[in-house]
C-alpha positions in Angstrom: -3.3 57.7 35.5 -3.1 56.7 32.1 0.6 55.4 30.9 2.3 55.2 27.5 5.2 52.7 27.0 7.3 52.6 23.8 9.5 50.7 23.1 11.3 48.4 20.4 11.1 44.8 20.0 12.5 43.0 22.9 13.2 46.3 24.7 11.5 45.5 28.1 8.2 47.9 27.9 5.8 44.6 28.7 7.9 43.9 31.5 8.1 47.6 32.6 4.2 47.8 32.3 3.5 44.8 34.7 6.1 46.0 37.1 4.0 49.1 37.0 0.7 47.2 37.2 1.7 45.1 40.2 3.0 48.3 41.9 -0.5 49.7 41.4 -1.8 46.8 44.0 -5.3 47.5 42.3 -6.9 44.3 40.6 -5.2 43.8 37.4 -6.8 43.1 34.0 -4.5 42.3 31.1 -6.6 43.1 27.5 -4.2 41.2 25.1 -4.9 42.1 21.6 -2.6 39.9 19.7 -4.0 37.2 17.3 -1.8 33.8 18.0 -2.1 32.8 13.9 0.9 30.8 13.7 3.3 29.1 15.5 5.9 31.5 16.5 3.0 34.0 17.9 1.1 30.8 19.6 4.9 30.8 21.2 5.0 34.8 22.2 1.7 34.6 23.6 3.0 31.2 25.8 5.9 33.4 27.1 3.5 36.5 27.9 1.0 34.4 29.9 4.0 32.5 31.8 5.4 35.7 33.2 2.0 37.5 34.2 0.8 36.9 38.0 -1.9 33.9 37.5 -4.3 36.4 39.9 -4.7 38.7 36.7 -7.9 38.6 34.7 -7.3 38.4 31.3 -9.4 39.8 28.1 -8.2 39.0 24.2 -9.9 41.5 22.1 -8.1 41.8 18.9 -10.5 45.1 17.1 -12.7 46.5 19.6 -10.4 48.4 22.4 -12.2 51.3 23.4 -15.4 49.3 24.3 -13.9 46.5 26.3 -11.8 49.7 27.9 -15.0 51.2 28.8 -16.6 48.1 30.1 -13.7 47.3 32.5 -12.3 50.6 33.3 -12.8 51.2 37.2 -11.2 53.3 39.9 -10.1 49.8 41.9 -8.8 48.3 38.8 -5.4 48.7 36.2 -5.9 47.6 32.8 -2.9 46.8 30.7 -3.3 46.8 26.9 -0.4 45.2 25.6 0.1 45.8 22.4 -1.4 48.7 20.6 0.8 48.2 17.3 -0.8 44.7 17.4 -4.2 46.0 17.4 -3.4 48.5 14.8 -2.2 45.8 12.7 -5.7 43.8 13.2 -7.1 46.8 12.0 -5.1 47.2 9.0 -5.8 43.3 8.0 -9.4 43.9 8.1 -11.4 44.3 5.2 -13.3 47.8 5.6 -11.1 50.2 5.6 -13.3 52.8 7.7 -13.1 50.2 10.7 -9.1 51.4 12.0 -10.6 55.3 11.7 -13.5 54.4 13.8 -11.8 52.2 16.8 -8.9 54.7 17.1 -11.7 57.9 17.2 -13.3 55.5 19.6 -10.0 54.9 21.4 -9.1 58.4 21.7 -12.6 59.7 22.2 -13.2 57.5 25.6 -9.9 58.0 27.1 -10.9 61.0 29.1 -13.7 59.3 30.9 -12.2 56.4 31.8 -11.5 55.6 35.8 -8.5 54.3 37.2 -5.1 53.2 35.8 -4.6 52.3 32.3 -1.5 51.1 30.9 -0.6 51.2 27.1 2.3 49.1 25.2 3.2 50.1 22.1 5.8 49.4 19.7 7.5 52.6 18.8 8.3 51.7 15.2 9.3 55.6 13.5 13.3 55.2 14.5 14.4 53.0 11.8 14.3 53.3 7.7 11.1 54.2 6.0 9.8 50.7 4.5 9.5 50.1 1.3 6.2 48.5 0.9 2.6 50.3 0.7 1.3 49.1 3.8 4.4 48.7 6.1 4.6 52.5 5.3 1.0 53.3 6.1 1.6 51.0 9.4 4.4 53.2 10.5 3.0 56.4 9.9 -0.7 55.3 11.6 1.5 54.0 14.0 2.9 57.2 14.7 0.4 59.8 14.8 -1.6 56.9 17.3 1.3 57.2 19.6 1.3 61.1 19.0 -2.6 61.2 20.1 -1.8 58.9 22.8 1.4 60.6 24.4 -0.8 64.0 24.3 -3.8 62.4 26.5 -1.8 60.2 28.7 -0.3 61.3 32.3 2.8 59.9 31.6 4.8 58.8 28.5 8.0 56.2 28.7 10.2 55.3 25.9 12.1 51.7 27.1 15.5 50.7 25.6 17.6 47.6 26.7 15.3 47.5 29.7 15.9 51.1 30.5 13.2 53.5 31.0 13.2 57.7 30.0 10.2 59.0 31.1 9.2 61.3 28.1 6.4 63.0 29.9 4.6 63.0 33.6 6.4 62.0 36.9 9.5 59.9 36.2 9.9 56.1 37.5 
């Protein structure tokens, strides 16, 4: 099954994704694709690792998603990508501005062929005011139609507030 969580900031969707992931009992890989730059983030990413079972493997890939998904995806294994707004961001950051249209055709193109359990974490980032700057607007809106493309290949789509889940689509929790 491949999972969707949404949520805010601070809403409980990482936490709700390795509940899930433990509840898979299939070998679990966590594919991080934040970039600790500064302090604060070093900090997140401190907090993240501290809470995840020390038994998980663990892949930081920061661009290239859909190949490390195909390269680990497996019918005894559960990969959790935490966070695709992240990655998105690395992708906006980067120079060539073709790169973020070819890893999310990549990302969308490989999803249907991929075995086992996959878990996505997004931030869902479309329920407040429309930014004012260039690219915080492009960032909402390619944030947006990703989670669009996503919710209509995934099994099951969850939108977490205050560490309560509504399941959107697929079998609820």
């Amino acid at each position: 099954m491949q999972q969707l969580i949404l949520g805010g900031a601070r809403s409980g969707k990482s936490r709700l994704a390795e509940r899930l992931a433990t509840e898979t009992s299939l070998d679990v890989i966590y594919i991080a694709t934040s970039q600790p730059l500064d302090g604060e983030m070093t900090q997140r990413v401190a907090m993240h690792r501290q809470s995840r079972p020390q038994h998980w493997g663990l892949i930081e890939e920061p661009i290239e998603l859909a190949r490390v998904l195909r390269e680990n995806a497996d019918n005894d294994r559960c990969l959790l990508v935490d966070c695709l707004t992240l990655w998105l961001t690395n992708l906006l950051m980067l120079e060539d501005p073709e790169r973020l249209s070819h890893e999310r055709e990549a990302l969308l193109n490989c999803l249907a062929e991929l075995p086992g359990e996959i878990i996505f974490v997004s931030n869902e980032t479309g329920l407040g005011v429309v930014p004012l700057g260039e690219l915080t607007r492009r960032y909402v809106d390619e944030a947006g139609w990703l989670h669009q493309a996503l919710a209509e290949r995934c099994q099951r789509v969850v939108l977490t507030v205050a560490g309560l889940p509504l399941t959107l689509k697929g079998p609820a929790l």
